[in-house]
DSSP file (Angstrom, degrees, kcal/mol; ACC not computed):
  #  RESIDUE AA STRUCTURE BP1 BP2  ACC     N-H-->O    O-->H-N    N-H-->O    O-->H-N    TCO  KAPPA ALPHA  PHI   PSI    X-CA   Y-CA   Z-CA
    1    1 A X              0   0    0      0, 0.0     0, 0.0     0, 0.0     0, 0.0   0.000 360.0 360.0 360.0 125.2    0.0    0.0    0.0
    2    2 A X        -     0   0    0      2,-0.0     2,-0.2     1,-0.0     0, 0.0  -0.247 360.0-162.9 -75.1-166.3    1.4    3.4   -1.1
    3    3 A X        -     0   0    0      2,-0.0     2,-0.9     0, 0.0    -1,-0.0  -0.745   6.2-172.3-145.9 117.1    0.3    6.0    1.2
    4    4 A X        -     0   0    0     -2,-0.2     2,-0.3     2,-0.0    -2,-0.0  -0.960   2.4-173.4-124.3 124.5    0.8    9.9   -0.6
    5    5 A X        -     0   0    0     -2,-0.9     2,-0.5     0, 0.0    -2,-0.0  -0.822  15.0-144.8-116.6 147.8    0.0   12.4    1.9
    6    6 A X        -     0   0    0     -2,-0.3     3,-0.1     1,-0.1    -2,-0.0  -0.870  37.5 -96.7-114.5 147.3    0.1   16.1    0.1
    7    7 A X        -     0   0    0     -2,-0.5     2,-0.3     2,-0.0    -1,-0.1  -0.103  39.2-108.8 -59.4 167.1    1.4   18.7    2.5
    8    8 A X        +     0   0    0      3,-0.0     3,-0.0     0, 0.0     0, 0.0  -0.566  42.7 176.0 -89.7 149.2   -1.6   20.9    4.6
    9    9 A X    >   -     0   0    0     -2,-0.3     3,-5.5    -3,-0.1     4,-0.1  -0.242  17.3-168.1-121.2  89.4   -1.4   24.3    3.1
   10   10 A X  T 3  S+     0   0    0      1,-0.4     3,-0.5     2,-0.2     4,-0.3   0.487  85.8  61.6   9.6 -51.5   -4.2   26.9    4.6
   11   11 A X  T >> S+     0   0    0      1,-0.2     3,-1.5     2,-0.1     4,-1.1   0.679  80.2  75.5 -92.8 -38.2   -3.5   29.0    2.2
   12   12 A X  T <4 S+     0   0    0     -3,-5.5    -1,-0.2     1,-0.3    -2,-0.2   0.149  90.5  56.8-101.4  29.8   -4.3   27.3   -1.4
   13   13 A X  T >4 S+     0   0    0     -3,-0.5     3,-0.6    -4,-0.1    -1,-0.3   0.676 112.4  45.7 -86.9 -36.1   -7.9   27.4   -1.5
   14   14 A X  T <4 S+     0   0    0     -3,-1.5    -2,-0.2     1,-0.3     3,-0.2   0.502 109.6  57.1 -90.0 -11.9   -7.4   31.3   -1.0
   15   15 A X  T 3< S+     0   0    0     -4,-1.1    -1,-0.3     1,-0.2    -3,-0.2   0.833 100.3  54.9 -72.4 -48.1   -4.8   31.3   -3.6
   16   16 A X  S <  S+     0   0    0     -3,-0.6     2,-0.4     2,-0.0    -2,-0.2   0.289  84.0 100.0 -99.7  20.3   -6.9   29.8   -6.2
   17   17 A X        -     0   0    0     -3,-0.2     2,-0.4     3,-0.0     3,-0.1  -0.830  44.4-174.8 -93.7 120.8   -9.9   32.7   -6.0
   18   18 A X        -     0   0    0     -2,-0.4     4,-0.3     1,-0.1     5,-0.1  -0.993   5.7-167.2-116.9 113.2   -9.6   35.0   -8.6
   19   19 A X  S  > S+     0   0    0     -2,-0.4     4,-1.6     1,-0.2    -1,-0.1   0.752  91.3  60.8 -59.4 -41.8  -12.6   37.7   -7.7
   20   20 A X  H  > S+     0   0    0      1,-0.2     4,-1.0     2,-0.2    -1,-0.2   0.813 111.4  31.2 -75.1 -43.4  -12.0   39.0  -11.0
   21   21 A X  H  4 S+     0   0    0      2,-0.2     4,-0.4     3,-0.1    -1,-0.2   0.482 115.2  60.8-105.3   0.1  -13.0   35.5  -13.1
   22   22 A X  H  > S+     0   0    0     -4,-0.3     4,-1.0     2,-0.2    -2,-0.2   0.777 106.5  47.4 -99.1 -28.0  -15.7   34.3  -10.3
   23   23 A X  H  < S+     0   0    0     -4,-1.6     4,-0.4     2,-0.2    -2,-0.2   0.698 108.9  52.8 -67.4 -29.6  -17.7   37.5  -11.1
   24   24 A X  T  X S+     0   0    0     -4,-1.0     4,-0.8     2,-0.2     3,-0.3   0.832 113.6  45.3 -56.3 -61.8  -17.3   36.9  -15.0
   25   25 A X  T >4 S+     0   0    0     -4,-0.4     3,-0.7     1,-0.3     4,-0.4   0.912 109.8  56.1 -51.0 -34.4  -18.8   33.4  -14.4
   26   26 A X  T 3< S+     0   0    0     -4,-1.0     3,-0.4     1,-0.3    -1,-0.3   0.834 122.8  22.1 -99.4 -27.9  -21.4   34.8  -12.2
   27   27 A X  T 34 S+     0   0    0     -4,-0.4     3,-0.5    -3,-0.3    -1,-0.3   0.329  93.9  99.6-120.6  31.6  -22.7   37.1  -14.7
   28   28 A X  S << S+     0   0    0     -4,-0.8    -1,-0.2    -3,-0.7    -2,-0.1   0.756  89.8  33.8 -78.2 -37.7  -21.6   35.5  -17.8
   29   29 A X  S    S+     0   0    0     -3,-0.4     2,-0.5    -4,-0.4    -1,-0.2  -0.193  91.1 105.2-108.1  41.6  -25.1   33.6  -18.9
   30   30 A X    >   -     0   0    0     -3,-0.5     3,-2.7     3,-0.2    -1,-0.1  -0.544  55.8-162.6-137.2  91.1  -27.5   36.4  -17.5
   31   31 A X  T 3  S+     0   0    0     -2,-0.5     3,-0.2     1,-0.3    -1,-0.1   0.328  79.4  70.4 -35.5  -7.7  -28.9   38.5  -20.6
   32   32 A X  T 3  S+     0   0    0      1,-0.2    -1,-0.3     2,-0.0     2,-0.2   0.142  90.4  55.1 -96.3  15.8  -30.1   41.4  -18.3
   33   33 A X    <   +     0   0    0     -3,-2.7     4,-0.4     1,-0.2    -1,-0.2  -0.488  68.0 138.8-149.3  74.7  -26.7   42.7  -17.4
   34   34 A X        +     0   0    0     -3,-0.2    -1,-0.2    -2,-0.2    -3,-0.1   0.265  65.8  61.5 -91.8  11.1  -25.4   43.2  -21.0
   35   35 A X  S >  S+     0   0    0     -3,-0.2     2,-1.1     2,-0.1     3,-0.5   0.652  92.8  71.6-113.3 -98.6  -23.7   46.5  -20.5
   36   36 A X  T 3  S+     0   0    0      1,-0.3     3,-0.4     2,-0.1    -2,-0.2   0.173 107.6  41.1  18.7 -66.5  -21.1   44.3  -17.7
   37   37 A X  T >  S+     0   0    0     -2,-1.1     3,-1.4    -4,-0.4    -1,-0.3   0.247  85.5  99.3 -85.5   4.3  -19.7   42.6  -21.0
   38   38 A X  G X   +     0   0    0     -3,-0.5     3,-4.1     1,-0.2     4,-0.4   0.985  69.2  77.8 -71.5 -59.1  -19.6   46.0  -23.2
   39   39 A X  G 3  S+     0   0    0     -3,-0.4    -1,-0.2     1,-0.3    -2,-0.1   0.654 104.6  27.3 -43.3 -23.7  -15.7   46.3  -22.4
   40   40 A X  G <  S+     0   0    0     -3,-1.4    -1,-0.3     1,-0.1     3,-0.2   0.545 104.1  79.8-131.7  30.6  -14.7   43.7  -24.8
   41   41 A X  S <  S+     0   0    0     -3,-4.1     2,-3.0    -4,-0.2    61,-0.3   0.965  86.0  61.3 -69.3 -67.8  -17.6   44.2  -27.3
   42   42 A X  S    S-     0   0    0     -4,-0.4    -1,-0.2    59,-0.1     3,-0.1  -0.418  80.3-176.3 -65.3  55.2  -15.9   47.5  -29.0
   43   43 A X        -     0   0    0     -2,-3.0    -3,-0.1    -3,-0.2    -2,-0.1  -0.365  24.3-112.5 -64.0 142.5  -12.6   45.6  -30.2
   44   44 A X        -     0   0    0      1,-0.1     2,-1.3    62,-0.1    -1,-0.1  -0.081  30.8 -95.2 -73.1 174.9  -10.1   47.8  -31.9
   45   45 A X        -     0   0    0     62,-0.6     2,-0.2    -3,-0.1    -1,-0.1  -0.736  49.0-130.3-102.3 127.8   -9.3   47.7  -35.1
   46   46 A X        -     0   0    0     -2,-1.3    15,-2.8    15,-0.5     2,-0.4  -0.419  22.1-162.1-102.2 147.8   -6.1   45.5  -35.4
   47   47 A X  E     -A   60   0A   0     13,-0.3     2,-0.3    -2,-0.2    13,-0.2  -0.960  25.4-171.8-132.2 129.8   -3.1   46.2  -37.1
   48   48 A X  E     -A   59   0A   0     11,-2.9    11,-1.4    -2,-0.4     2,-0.5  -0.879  28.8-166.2-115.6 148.1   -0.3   44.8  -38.4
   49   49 A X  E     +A   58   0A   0     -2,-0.3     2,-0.3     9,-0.2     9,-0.2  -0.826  15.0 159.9-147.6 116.9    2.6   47.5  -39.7
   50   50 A X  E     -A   57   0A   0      7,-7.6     7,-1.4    -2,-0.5     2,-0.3  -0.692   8.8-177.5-122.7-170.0    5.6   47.5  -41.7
   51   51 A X  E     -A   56   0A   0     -2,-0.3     2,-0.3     5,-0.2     5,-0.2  -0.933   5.6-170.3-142.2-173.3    7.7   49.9  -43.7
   52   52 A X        -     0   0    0      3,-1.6     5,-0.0    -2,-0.3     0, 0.0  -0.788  56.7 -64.0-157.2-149.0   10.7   49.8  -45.8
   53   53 A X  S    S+     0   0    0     -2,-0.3    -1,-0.1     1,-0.2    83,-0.1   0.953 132.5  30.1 -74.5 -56.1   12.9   52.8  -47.2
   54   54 A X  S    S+     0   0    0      1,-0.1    82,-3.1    81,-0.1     2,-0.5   0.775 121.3  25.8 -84.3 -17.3   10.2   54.4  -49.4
   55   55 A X  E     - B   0 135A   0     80,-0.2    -3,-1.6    61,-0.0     2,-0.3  -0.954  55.0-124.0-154.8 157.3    7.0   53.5  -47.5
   56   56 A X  E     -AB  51 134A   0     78,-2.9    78,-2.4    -2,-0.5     2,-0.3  -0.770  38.6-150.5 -93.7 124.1    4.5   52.5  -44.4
   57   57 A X  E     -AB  50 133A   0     -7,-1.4    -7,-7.6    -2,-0.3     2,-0.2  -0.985  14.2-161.6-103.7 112.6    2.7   49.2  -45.1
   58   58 A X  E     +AB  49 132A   0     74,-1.0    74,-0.7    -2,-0.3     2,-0.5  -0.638  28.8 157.4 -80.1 119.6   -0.5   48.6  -43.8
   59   59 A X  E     -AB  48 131A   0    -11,-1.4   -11,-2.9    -2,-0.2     2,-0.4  -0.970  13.5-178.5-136.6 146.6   -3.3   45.7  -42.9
   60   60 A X  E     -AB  47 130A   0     70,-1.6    70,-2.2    -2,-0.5     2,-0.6  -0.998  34.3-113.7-133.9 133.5   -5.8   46.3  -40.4
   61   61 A X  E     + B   0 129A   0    -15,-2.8   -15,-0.5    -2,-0.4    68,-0.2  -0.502  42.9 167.9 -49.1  95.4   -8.4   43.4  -39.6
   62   62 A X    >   -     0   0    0     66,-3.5     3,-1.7    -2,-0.6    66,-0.2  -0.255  11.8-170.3-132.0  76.1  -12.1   44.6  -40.7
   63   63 A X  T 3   -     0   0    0      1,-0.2     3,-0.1    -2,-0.2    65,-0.0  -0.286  67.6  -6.8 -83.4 154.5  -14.5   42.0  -40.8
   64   64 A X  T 3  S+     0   0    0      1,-0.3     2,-0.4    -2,-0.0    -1,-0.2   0.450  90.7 132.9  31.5  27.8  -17.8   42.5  -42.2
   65   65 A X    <   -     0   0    0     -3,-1.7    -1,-0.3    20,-0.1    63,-0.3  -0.744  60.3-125.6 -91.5 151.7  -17.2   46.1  -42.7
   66   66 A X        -     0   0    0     18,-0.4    18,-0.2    -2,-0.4    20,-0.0  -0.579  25.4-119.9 -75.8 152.7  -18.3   47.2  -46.6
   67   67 A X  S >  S+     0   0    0      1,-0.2     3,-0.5    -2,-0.2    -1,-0.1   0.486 116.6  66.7 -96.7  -3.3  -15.0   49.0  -48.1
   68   68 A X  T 3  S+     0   0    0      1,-0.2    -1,-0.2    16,-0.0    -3,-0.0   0.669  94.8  62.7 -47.7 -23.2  -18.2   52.2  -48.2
   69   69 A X  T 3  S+     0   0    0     15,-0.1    15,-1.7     1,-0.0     2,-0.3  -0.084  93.5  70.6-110.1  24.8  -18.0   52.0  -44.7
   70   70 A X  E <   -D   83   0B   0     -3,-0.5     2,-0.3    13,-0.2    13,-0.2  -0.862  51.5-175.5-168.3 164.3  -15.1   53.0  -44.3
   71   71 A X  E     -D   82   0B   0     11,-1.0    11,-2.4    -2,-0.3     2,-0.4  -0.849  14.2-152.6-144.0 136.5  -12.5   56.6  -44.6
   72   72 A X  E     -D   81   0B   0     -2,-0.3     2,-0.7     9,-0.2     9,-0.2  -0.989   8.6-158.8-108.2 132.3   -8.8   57.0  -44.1
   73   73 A X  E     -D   80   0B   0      7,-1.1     7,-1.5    -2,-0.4     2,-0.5  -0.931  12.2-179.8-110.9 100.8   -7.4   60.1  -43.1
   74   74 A X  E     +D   79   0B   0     -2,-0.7     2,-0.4     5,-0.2     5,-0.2  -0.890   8.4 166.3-110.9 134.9   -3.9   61.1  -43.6
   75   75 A X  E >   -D   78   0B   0      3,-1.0     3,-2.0    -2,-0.5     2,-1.1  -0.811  69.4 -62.8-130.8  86.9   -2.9   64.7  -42.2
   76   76 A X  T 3  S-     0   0    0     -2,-0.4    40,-5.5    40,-0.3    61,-0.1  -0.608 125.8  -3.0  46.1 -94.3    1.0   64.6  -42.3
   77   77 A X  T 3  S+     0   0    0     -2,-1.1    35,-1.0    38,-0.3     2,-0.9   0.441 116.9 100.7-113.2 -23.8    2.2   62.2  -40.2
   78   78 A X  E <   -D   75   0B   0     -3,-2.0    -3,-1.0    33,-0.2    33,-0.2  -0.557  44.0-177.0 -55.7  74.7   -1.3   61.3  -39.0
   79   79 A X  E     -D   74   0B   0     -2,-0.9    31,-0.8    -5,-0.2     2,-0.3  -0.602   6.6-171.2 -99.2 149.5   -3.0   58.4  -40.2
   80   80 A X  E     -DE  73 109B   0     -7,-1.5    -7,-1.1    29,-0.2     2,-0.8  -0.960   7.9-161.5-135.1 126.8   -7.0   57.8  -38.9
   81   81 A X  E     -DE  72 108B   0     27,-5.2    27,-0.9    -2,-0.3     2,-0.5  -0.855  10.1-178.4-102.9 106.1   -9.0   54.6  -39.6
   82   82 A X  E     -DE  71 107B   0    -11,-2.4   -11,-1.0    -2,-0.8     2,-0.4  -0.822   3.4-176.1-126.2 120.0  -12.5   55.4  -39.1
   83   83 A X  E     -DE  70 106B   0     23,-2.3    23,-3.7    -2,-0.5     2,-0.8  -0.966  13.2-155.7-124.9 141.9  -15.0   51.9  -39.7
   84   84 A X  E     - E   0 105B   0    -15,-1.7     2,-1.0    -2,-0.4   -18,-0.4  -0.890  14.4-160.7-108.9 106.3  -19.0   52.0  -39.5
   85   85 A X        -     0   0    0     19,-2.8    19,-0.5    -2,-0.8   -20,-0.1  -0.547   8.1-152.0-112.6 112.4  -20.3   48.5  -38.7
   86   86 A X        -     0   0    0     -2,-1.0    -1,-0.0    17,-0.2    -2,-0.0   0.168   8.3-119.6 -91.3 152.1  -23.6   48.1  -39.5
   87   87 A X        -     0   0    0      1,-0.1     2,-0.2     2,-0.0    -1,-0.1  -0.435  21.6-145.4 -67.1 151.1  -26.6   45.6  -37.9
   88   88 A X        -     0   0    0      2,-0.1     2,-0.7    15,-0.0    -1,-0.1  -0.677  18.6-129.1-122.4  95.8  -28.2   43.1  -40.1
   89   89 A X        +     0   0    0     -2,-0.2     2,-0.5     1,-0.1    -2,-0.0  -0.177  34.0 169.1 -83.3 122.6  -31.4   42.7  -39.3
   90   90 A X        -     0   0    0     -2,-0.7     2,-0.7     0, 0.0    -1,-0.1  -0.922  13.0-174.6 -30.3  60.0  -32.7   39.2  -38.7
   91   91 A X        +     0   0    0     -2,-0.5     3,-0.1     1,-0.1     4,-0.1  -0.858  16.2 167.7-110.1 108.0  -35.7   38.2  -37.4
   92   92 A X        -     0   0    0     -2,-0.7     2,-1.0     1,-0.1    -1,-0.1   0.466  54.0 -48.1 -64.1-149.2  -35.9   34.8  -37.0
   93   93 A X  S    S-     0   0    0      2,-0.0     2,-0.2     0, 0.0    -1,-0.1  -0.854 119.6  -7.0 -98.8 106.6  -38.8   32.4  -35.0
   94   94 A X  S    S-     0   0    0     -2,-1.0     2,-0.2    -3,-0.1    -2,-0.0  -0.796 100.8 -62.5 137.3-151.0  -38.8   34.3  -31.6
   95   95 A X        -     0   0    0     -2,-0.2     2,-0.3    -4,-0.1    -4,-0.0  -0.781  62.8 -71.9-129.4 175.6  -36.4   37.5  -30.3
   96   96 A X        +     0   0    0     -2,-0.2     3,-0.2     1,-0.1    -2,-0.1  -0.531  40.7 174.4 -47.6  84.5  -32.7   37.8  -29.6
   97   97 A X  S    S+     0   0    0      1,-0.3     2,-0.2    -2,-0.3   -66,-0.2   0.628  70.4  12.1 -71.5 -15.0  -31.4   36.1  -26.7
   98   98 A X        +     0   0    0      0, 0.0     2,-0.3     0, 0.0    -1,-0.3  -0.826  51.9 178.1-150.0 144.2  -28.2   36.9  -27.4
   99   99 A X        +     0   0    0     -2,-0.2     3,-0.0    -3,-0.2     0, 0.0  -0.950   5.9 174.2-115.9 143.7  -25.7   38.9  -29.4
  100  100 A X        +     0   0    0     -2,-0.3     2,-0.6     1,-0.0    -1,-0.1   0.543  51.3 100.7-126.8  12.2  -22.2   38.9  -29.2
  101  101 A X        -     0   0    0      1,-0.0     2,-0.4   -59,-0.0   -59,-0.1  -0.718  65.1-128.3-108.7 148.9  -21.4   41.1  -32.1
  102  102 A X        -     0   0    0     -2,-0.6     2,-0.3   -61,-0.3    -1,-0.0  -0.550  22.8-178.5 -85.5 114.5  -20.5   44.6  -32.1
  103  103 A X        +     0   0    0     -2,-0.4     2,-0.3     2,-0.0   -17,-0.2  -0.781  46.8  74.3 -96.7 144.0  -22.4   46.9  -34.5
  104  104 A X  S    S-     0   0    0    -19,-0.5   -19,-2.8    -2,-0.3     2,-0.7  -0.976  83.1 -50.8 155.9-158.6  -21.2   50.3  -34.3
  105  105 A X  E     -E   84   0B   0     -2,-0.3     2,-0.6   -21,-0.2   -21,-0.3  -0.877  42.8-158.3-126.5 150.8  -18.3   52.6  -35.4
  106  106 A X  E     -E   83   0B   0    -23,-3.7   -23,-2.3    -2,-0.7     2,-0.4  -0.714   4.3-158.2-109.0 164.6  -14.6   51.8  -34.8
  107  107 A X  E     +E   82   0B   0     -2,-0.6   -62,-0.6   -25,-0.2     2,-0.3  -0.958  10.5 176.6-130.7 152.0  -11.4   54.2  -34.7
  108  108 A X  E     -E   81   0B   0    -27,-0.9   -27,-5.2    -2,-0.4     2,-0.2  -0.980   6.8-174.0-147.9 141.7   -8.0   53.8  -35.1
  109  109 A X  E     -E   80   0B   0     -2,-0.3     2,-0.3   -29,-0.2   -29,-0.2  -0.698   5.5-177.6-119.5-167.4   -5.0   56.3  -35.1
  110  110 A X        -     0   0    0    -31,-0.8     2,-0.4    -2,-0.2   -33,-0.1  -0.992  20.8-155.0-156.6 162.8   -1.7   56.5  -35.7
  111  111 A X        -     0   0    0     -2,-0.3   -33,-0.2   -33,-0.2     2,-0.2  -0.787  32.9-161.5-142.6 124.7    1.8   59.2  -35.6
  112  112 A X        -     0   0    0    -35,-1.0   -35,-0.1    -2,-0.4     3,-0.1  -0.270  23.1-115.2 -76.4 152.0    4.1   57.7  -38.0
  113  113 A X  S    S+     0   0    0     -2,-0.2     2,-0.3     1,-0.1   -36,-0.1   0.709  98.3  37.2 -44.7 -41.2    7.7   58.6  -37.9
  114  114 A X  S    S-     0   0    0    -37,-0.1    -2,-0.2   -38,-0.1    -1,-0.1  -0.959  94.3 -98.6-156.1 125.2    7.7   60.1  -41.0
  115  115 A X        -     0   0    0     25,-0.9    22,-2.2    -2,-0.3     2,-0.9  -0.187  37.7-135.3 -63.0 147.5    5.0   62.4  -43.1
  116  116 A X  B     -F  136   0C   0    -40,-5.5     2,-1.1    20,-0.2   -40,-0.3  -0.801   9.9-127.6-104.7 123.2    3.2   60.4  -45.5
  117  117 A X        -     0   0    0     18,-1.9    18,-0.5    -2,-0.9    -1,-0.0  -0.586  27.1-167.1 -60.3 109.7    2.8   62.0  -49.2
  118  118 A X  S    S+     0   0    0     -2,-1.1    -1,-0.2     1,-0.2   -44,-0.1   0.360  80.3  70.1 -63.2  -5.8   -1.0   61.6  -49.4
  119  119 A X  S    S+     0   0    0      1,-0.2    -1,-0.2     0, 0.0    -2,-0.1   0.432 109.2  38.8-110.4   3.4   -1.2   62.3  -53.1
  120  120 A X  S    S+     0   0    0     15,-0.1    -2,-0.2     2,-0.1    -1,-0.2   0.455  87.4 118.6-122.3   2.0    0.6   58.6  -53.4
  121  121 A X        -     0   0    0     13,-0.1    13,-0.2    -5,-0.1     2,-0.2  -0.299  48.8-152.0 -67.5 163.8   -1.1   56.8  -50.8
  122  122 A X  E     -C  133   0A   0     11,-1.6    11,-1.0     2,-0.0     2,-0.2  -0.776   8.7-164.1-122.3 160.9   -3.2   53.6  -51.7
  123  123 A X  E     +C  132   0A   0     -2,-0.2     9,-0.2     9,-0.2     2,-0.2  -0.739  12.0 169.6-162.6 109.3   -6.1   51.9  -50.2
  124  124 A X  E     -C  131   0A   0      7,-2.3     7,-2.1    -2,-0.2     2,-0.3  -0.888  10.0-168.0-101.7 146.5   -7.3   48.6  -50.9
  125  125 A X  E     +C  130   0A   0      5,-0.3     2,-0.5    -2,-0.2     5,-0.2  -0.998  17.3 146.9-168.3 112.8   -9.9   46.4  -49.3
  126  126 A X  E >   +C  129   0A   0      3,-1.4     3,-2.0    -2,-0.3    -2,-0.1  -0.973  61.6   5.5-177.0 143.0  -10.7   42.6  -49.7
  127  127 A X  T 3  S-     0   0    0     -2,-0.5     3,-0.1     1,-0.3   -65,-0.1   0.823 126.6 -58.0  21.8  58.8  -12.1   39.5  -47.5
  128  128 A X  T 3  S+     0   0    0    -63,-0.3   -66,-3.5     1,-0.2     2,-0.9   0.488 118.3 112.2  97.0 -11.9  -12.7   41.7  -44.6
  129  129 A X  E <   -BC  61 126A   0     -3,-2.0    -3,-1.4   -68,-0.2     2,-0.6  -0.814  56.5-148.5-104.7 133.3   -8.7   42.8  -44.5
  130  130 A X  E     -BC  60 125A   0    -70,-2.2   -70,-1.6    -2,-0.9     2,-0.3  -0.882  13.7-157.5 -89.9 121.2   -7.9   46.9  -45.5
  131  131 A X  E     -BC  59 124A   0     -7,-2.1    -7,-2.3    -2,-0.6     2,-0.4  -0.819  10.3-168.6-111.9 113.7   -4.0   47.2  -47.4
  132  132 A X  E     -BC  58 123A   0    -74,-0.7   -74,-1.0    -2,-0.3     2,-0.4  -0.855  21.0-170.0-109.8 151.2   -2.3   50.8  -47.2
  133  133 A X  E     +BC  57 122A   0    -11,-1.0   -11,-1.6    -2,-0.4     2,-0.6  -0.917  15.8 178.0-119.8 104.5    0.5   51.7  -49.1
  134  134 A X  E     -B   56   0A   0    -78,-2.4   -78,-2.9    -2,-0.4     2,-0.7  -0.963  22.1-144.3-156.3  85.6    1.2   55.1  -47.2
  135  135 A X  E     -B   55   0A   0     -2,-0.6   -18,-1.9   -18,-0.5   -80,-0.2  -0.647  15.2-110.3 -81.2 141.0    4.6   56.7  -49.0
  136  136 A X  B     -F  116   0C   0    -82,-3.1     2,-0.5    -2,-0.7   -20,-0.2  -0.164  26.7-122.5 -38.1 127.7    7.0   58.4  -47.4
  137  137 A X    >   -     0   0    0    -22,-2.2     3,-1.5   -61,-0.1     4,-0.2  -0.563  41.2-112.7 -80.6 133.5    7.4   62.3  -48.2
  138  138 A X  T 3  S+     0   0    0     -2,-0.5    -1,-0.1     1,-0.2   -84,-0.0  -0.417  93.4  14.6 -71.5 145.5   10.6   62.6  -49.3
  139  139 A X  T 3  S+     0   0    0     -2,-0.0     3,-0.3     2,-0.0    -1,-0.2   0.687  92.0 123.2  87.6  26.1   13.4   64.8  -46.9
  140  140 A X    <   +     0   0    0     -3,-1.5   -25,-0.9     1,-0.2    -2,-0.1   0.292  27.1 113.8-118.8   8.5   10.6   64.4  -44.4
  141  141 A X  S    S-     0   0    0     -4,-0.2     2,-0.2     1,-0.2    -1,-0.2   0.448  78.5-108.1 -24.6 -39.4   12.9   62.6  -41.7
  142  142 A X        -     0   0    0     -3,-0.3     2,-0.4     2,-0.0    -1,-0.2  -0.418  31.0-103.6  88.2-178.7   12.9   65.0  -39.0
  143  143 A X        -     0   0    0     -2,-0.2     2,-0.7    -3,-0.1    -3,-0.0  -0.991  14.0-145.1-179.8 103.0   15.8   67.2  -38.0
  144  144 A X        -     0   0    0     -2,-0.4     2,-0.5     2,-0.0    -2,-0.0  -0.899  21.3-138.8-109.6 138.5   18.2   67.2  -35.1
  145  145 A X        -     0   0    0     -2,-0.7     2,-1.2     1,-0.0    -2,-0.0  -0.520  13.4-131.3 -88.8 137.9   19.1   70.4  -33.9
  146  146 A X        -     0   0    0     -2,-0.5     2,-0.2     1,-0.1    -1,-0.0  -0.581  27.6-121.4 -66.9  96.5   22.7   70.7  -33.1
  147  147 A X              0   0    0     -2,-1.2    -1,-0.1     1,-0.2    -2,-0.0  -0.272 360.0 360.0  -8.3  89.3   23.2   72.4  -29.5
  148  148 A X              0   0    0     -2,-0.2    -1,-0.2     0, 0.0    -2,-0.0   0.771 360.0 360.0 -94.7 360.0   25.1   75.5  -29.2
């Protein structure tokens, strides 16, 4: 007969309460306290970003947005992603007992390094991803001033 005794420790029920994820459980299934869950409803709009010598390359995750529904803004070194995503309404046999997608608008900004010539930018848009091409202005580096 083995006998495996686990050490006493007092402590490691209290250890393993997280307040934070027992309050999520508790109000996780209850369809009247839908503003509780708003916080991770309004996802940003995600971006992946690279550059090379001449330019800033862009893809931002925008599913089920229409490429109508949605405006880039460049203002120097500012670029602004503004997306509208619209409800589709459904009515099926009954009402809505839950939704867990976000209708609405999103924003996204940015300060680049470097001013972007706007009159050479691109914008493309396909299966849900948006593709910037955002060139560089040229001599548009920035400036250190020498310290007299």
């Amino acid at each position: 007969m083995v006998n495996s005794l686990m050490p006493f420790s007092s402590l490691r029920d209290i250890a393993r309460f997280d307040p934070f994820r027992e309050m999520d459980d508790f109000f996780q299934d209850y369809a009247a306290f839908p503003r509780l869950r708003m916080g991770d409803a309004a996802q940003r709009i995600r971006v992946d970003m690279s550059e090379n010598e001449q330019a800033y390359m862009l893809r931002a995750e925008l599913p089920g947005v229409q490429k109508e529904d949605i405006k880039v803004a460049i203002d120097g070194n500012q670029v602004s992603i503004t997306a509208e995503v619209k409800k589709e309404e459904q009515h099926e046999n009954g009402n809505m007992v839950r939704s867990e997608r976000y209708y609405g608008q999103q924003y996204r900004s940015f300060s680049l390094p470097q001013e972007v010539d706007e009159s050479k930018a691109e914008a493309k848009c396909h299966d849900g991803i948006l593709e910037l091409t955002l060139p560089k202005k040229p001599g548009g580096g920035g400036r250190t001033l020498q310290i007299q």
